[in-house]
C-alpha positions in Angstrom: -6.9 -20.1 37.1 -7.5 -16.8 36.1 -6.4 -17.4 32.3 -9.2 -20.3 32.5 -11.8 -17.6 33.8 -11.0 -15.3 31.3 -11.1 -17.7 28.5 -14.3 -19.1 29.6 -16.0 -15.7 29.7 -14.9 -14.7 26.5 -16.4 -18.3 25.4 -19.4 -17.4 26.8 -19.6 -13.8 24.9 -18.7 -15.0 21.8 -22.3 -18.1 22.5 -24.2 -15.2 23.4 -23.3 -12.6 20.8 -22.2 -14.6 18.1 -19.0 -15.7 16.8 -18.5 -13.3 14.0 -19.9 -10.0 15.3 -18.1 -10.4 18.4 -14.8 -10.9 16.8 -15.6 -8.0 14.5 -16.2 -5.7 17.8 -13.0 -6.9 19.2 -10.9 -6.5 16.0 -12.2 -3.2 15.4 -11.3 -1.7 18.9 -7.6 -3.0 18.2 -7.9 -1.4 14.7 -8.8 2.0 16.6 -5.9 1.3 19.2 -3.6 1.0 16.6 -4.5 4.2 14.2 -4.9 5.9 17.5 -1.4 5.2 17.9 -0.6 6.4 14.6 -2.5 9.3 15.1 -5.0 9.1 12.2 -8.4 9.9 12.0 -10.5 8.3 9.4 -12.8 10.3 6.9 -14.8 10.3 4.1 -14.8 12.3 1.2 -17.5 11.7 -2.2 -16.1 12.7 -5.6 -17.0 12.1 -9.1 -17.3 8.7 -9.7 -16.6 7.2 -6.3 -16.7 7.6 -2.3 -13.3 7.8 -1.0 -12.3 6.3 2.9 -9.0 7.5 3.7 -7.0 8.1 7.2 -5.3 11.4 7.9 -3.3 12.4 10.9 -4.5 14.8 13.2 -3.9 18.1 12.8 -2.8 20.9 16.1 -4.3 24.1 14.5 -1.3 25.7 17.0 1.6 23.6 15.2 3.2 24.6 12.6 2.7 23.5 9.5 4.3 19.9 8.4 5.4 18.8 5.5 2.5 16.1 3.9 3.2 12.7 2.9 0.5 10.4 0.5 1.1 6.8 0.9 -0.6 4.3 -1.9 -1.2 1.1 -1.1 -1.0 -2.0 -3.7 -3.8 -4.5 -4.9 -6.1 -6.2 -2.2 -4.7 -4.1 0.3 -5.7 -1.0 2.5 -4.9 2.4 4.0 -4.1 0.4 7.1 -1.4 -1.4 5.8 0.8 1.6 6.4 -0.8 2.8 10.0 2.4 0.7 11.9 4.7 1.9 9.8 2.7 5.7 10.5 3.6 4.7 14.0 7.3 5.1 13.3 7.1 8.5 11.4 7.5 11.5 13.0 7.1 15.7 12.0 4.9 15.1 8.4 1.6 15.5 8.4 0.1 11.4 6.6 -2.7 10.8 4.2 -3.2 7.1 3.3 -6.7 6.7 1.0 -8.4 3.9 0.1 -8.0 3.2 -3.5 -11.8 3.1 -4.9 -12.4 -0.4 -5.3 -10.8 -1.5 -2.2 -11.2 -1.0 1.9 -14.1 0.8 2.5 -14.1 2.9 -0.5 -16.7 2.2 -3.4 -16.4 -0.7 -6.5 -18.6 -0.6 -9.3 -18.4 -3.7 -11.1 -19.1 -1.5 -14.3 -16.2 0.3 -14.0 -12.1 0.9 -14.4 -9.6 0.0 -12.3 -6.1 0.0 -14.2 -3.5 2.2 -13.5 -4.1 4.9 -16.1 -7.7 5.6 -14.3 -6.2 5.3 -10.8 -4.0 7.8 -11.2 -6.7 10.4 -12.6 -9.2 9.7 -9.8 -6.1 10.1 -7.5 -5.7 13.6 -9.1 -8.7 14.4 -8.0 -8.4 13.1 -4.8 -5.5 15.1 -4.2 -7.1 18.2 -5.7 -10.1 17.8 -3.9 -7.9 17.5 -0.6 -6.4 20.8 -1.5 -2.8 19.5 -1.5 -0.2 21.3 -3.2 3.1 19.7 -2.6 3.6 16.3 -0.5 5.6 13.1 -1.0 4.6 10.4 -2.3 4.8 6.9 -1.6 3.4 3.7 -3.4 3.7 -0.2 -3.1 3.0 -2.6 -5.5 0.0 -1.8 -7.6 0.5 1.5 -5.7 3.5 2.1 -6.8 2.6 2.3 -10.9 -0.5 4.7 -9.8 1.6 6.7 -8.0 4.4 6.8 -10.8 2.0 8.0 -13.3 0.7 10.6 -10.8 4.4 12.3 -10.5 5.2 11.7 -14.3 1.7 14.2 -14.6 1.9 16.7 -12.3 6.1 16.7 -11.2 5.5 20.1 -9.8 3.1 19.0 -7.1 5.7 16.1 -5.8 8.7 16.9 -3.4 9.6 13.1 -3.8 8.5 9.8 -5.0 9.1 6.5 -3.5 8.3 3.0 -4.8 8.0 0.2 -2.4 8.3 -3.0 -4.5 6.6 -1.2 -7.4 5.1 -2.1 -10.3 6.7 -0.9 -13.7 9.3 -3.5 -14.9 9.1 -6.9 -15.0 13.1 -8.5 -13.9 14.4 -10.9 -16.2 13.8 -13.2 -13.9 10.5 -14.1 -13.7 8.9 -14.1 -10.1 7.1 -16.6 -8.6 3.4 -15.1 -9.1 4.2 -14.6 -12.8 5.0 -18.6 -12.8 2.0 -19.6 -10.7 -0.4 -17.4 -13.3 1.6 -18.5 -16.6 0.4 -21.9 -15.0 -3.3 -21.2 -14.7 -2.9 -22.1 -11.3 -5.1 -19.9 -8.3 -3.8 -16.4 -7.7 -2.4 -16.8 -3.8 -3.2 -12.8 -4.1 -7.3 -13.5 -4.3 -8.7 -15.1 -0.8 -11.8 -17.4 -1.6 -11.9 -19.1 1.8 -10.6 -18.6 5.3 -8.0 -20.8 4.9 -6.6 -18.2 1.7 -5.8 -15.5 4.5 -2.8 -17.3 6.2 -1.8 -18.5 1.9 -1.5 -15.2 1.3 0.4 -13.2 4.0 2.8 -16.1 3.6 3.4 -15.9 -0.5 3.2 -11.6 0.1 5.7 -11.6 3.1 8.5 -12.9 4.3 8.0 -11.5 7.7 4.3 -12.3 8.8 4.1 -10.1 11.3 2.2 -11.1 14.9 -1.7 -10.6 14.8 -3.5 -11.2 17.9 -6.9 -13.1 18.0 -9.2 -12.3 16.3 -7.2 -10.6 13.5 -6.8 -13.0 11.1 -10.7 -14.2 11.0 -12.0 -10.7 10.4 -9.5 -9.5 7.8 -10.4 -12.9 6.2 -13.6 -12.5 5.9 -12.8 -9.3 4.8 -10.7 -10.6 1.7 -13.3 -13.4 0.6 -16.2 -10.2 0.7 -14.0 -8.5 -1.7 -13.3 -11.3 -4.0 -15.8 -10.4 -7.0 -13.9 -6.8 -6.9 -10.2 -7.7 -7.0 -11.1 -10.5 -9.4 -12.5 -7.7 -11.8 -9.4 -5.3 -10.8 -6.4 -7.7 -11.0 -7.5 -8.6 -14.8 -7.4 -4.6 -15.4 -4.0 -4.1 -14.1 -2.9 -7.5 -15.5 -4.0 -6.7 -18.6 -2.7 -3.4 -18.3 1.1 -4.3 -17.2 1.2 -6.8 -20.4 0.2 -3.7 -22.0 2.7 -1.3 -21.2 5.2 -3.9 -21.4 4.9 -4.2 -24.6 4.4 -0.9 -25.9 7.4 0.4 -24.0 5.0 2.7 -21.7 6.3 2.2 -18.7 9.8 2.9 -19.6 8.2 6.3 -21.4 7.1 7.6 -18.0 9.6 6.3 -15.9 12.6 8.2 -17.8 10.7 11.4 -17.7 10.5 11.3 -13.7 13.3 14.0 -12.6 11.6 14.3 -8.9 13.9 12.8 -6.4 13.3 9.0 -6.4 13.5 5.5 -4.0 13.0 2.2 -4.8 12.7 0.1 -2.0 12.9 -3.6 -2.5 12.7 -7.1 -0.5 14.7 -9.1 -1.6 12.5 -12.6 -0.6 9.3 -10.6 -2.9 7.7 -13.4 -4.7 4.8 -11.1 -6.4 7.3 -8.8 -8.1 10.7 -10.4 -8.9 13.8 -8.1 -6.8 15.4 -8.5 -10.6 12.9 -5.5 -11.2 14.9 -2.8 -9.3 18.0 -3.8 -11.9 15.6 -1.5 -14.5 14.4 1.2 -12.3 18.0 1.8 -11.5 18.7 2.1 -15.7 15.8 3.8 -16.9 15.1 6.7 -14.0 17.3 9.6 -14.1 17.4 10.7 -10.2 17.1 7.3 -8.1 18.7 5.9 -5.3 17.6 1.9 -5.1 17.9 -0.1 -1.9 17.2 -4.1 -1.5 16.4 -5.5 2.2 17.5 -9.0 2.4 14.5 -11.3 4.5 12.0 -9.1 3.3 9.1 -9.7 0.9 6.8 -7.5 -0.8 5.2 -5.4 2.1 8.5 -3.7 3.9 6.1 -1.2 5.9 4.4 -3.7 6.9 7.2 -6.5 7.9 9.6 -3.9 9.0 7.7 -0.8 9.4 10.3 1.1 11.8 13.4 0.3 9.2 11.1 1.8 6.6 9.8 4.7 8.2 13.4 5.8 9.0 14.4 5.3 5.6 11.8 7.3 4.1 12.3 9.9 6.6 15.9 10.1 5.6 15.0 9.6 2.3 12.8 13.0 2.6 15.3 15.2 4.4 17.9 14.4 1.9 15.2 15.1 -1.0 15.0 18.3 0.7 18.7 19.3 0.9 20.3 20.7 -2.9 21.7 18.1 -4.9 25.4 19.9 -4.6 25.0 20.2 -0.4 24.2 16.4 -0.4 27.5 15.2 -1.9 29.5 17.4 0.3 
């Protein structure tokens, strides 16, 4: 009986106040509950060409000071797809931006999006943050920003880690490659409600639990920002066919020396698991790990299994290359 109650008052909230706007309230109060959790606080910064969103843990002036980590997320995506994961970290000190054109940083429909131009306004992100030396972590689209980043400025970055990165195509090609070779619709792009639950199943092979009314709000979400990741995922297409050709890629990847990881799910259908085959060839100082029943979001499927690797991942980075074999 008191299930019944509650699920007639919240019937007769969402009559009253409107279907959408209420399920917007409700979603964002979880959203809060959740970064809360991951202690981050969100700001704002405005630079050259762009307004930047971005969460940031908060900071005890009477702590010492902790080592800071930058985490990239990949096309469509959002600085909260690594608050969970944020959950599970503890002792660094987390930045996790919006990349302009996506979340609730600015698009203009005039401009670049690729990865060269990414990385540069991520530069000046960073420089404007006043950060000197962090980690660094990217996935997917991330992951090729965040690889030209290091291959730049190698001094500023402890260590690097790519979570189902782009910057090789396998040799075997992966199910998004066939679906676009095809002409058929991207599964990445959502264009009506019914896209949202399309694409957390192609992106991930575990979808994990959102409560009502997550999946309606990050929907409409995804269908607002259609017009801008149309515009962005021909830039970085384009770009990736690019570099593939020319060899550029390879170029910056065998000039990384920082201390590398290359996580991988095995189940990825956006980027085939036959990709970490030429990380492991062409970067000089890499470990490589693949996660069977995992897709192409590990921090967001298993976000505690890939917290605690990147945290060992960083206190090994940290430890001399001589010590760490002992």
């Amino acid at each position: 009986m008191k299930i019944i109650k509650i699920l007639l008052t919240l019937s007769l909230f969402t009559s009253l106040f409107g279907c959408a706007s209420f399920e917007n309230s409700i979603f964002e109060m979880g959203l809060g509950v959740e970064r809360s959790m991951a202690g981050f606080e969100e700001k704002q910064i405005q630079l050259s060409d762009h307004s930047w969103v971005y969460l940031e843990s908060s900071t005890d002036k009477d702590a010492p000071e902790l080592p800071v980590v930058v985490l990239v997320h990949g096309f469509g995506a959002d600085k909260d797809n690594w608050t969970r994961m944020t959950q599970k970290l503890h002792g660094f000190h987390v930045i996790a931006p919006d990349l302009p054109g996506h979340g609730d940083s600015s698009f203009d429909e005039n401009a670049q999006y690729g990865f060269d131009k990414q990385s540069r306004r991520l530069a000046e992100f960073i420089d404007a943050l006043g950060l000197k030396s962090f980690h660094l972590v990217g996935n997917s689209m991330g992951g090729g920003i965040s690889a030209l980043y290091a291959y730049r400025h190698p001094a500023r970055v402890k260590s690097l880690a790519l979570v189902d990165a782009v910057g090789f195509y396998g040799d075997t090609p992966s199910e998004l490659q066939h679906i676009m070779q095809a002409n058929q619709k991207n599964p990445l792009i959502v264009r009506s409600p019914d896209d949202m639950e399309v694409l957390m199943n192609f992106a991930m092979e575990q979808v994990p639990f959102l409560p009502w009314p997550a999946t309606n709000v990050l929907a409409r979400k995804a269908i607002s920002k259609e017009q801008a990741n149309d515009h962005i995922f021909q830039q970085i297409s384009k770009e990736a066919e690019a570099a593939k050709y020319s060899g550029g890629f390879q170029h910056v990847f065998e000039n990384l020396n920082v201390p590398s990881l290359v996580l991988w799910g095995e189940e990825d259908r956006v980027l085939h698991v036959s990709s970490v085959d030429k990380f492991f060839q062409y970067m000089p100082n890499v470990e490589v790990e693949v996660w069977p029943n995992v897709g192409h979001a590990p921090m967001v499927e298993v976000p505690e299994k890939t917290a605690q690797r990147l945290m060992q991942f960083w206190h090994e980075s940290q430890v001399p290359f001589s010590m760490a074999w002992q």
